[in-house]
C-alpha positions in Angstrom: 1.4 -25.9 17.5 -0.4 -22.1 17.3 -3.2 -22.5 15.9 -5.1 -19.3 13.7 -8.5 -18.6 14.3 -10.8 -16.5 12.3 -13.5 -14.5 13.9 -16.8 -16.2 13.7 -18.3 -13.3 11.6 -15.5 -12.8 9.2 -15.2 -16.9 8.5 -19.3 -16.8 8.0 -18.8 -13.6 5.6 -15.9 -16.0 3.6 -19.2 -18.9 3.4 -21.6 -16.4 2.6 -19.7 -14.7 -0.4 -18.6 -18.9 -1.3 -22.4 -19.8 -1.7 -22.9 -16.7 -3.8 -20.3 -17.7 -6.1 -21.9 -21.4 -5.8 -25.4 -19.8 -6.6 -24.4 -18.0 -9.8 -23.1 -21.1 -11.6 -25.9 -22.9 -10.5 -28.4 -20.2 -12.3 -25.8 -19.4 -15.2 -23.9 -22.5 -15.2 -20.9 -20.7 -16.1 -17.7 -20.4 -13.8 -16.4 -16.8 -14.8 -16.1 -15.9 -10.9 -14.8 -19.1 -9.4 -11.3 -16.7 -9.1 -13.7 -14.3 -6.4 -12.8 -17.5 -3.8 -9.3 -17.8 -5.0 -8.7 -13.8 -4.2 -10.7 -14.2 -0.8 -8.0 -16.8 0.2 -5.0 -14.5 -0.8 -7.1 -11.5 0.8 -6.7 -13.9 4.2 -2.9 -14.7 4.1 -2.1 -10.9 5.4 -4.4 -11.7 7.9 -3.2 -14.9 9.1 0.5 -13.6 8.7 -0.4 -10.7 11.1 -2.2 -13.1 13.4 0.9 -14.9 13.6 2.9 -11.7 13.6 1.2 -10.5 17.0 1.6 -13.4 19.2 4.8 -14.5 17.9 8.0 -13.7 21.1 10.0 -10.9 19.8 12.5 -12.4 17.5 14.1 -10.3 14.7 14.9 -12.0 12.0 11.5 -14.3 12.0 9.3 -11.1 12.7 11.3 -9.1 9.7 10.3 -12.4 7.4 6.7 -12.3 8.6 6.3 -8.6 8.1 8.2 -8.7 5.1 6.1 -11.7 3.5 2.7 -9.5 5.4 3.9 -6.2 3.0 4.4 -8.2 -0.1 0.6 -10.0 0.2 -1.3 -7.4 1.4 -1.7 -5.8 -2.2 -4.0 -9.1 -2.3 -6.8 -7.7 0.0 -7.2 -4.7 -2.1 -6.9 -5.9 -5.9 -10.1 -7.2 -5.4 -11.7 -4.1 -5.9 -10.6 -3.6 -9.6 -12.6 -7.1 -10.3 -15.5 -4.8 -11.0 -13.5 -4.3 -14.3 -15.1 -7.8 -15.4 -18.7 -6.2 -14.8 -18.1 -5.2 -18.8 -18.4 -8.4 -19.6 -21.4 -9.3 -18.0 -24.4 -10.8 -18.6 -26.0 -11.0 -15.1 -24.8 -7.6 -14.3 -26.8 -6.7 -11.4 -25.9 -10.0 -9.7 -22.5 -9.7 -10.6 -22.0 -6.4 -9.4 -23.3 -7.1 -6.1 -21.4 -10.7 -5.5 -18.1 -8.4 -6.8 -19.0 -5.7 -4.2 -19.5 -7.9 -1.3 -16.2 -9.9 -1.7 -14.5 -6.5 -2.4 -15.6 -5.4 0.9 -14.8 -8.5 2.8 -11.5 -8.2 1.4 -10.9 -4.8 2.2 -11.6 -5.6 5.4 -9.8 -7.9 6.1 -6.7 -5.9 4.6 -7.5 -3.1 7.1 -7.7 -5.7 10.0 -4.0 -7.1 9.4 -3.1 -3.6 9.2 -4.6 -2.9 12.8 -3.3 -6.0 14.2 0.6 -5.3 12.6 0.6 -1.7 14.1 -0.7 -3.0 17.4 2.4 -5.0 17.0 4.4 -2.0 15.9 3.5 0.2 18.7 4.4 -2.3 21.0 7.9 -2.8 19.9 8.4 0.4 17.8 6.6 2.6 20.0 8.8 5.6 18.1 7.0 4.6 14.4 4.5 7.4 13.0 2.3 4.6 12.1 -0.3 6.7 10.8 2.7 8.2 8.0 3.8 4.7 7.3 0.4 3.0 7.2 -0.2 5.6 4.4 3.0 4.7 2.5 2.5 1.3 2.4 -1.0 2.2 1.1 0.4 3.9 -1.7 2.9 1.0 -2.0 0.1 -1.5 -2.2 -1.8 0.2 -5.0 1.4 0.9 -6.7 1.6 -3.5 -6.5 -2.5 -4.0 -7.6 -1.4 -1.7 -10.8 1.3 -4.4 -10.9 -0.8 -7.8 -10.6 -4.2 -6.2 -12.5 -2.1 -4.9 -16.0 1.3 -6.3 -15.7 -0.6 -10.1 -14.1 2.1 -10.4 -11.7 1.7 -12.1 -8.3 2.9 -11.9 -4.7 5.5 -14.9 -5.2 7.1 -13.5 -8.4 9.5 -11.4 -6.1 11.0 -15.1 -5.2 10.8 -17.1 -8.8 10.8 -14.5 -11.2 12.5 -11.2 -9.3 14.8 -10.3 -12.4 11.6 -9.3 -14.8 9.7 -7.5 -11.5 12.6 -5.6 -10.6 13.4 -4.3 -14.4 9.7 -2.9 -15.0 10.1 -1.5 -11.9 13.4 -0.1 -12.2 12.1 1.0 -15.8 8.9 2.9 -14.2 11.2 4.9 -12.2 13.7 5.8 -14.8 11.4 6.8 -17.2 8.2 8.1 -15.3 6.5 10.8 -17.8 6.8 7.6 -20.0 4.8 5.5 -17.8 2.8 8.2 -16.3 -0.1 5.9 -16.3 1.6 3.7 -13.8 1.7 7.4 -11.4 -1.5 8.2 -12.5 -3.0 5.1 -10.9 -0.9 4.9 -7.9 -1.6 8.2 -6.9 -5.4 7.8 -7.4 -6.2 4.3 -6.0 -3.7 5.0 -3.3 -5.8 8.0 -2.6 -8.9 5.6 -2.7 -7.3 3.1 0.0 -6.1 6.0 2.3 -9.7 7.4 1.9 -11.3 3.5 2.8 -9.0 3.2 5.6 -10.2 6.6 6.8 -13.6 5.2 7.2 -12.7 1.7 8.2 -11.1 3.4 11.3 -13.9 5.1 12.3 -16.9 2.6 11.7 -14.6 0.8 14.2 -14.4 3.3 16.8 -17.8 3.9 16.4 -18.4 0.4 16.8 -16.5 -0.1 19.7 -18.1 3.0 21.8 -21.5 1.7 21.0 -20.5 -2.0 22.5 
């Protein structure tokens, strides 16, 4: 059986942001960011799926359903940034803000990790892919999928048990666009924001990896 391993740094990260979640219900005694943990395990699943991905054997239709499942999670690593919209609602806010930041980060991270790891696989057996255009697009694709799970609540798995109702708003964004130009609006700027992130992620890394 293959067995997934996390990096020792990223699984002590997942504890560390855990125990601050622990913490704050300790000190408040309320459980309004129990969901943080829930958001860092579907932040993961891209992450796992491209693990698998990358040392799978070269087999069509299995790699198509593990980048296809990979595609339709990886929204997940990147919603988590919009949680600061519960920093309204506060009443610990600098605490909150900071334990919202640091899993944001962590999950961000680990987005932009699957994303290395499946164009490492891509380059290996698509060697003629512009990944850099497509790694873009599917930016844009996943913000376009955050603006559908953070205002429309749909999840990753609706696409399987509920793919009629998906499929007609989105059918219904396209057709009418100037009508739901707040759908574009958001998009467009949060895709901007991921492309930006991803930017940045790139080259802490290759910073990083000059220095070791």
């Amino acid at each position: 059986m293959m067995k997934l391993t996390l990096k020792p740094n990223v699984l002590s990260a997942a504890i560390f942001g855990c125990l601050l979640v622990v913490l704050r219900f300790l000190i408040t005694m309320e459980l309004h960011y129990i969901f943080l943990i829930w958001n860092l395990f579907l932040a993961m699943v891209p992450l796992g799926l491209s693990k698998l991905l990358c040392r799978q054997k070269f087999r069509l239709s299995l790699n198509l359903l593990l980048l296809g499942s990979w595609v339709l999670f990886l929204p997940n690593s990147f919603y988590v940034i919009t949680d600061l919209i519960h920093l309204k609602n506060s009443n610990f806010l600098f605490y909150d803000a900071g334990l919202i930041s640091f899993f944001a980060i962590l999950c961000v991270s680990l987005g932009f990790l699957s994303m290395m790891e499946v164009k490492s696989f891509l380059h290996e057996n698509a060697p003629k892919l512009n990944h850099w255009i497509m790694n873009i697009m599917l930016l844009f694709l996943c913000a376009f999928g955050i603006f559908l799970g953070r205002f429309l609540r749909y999840n990753s798995w609706n696409i399987v048990n509920d793919p009629i109702s998906l499929f007609k708003d989105c059918f219904n964004f396209i057709r009418h666009p100037v009508e739901h130009a707040q759908v574009w609006f958001f998009t467009f700027g949060f895709g901007l924001l991921l492309v930006g992130l991803y930017h940045i992620f790139l080259k802490i890394t290759e910073a990083r990896n000059e220095i070791l």
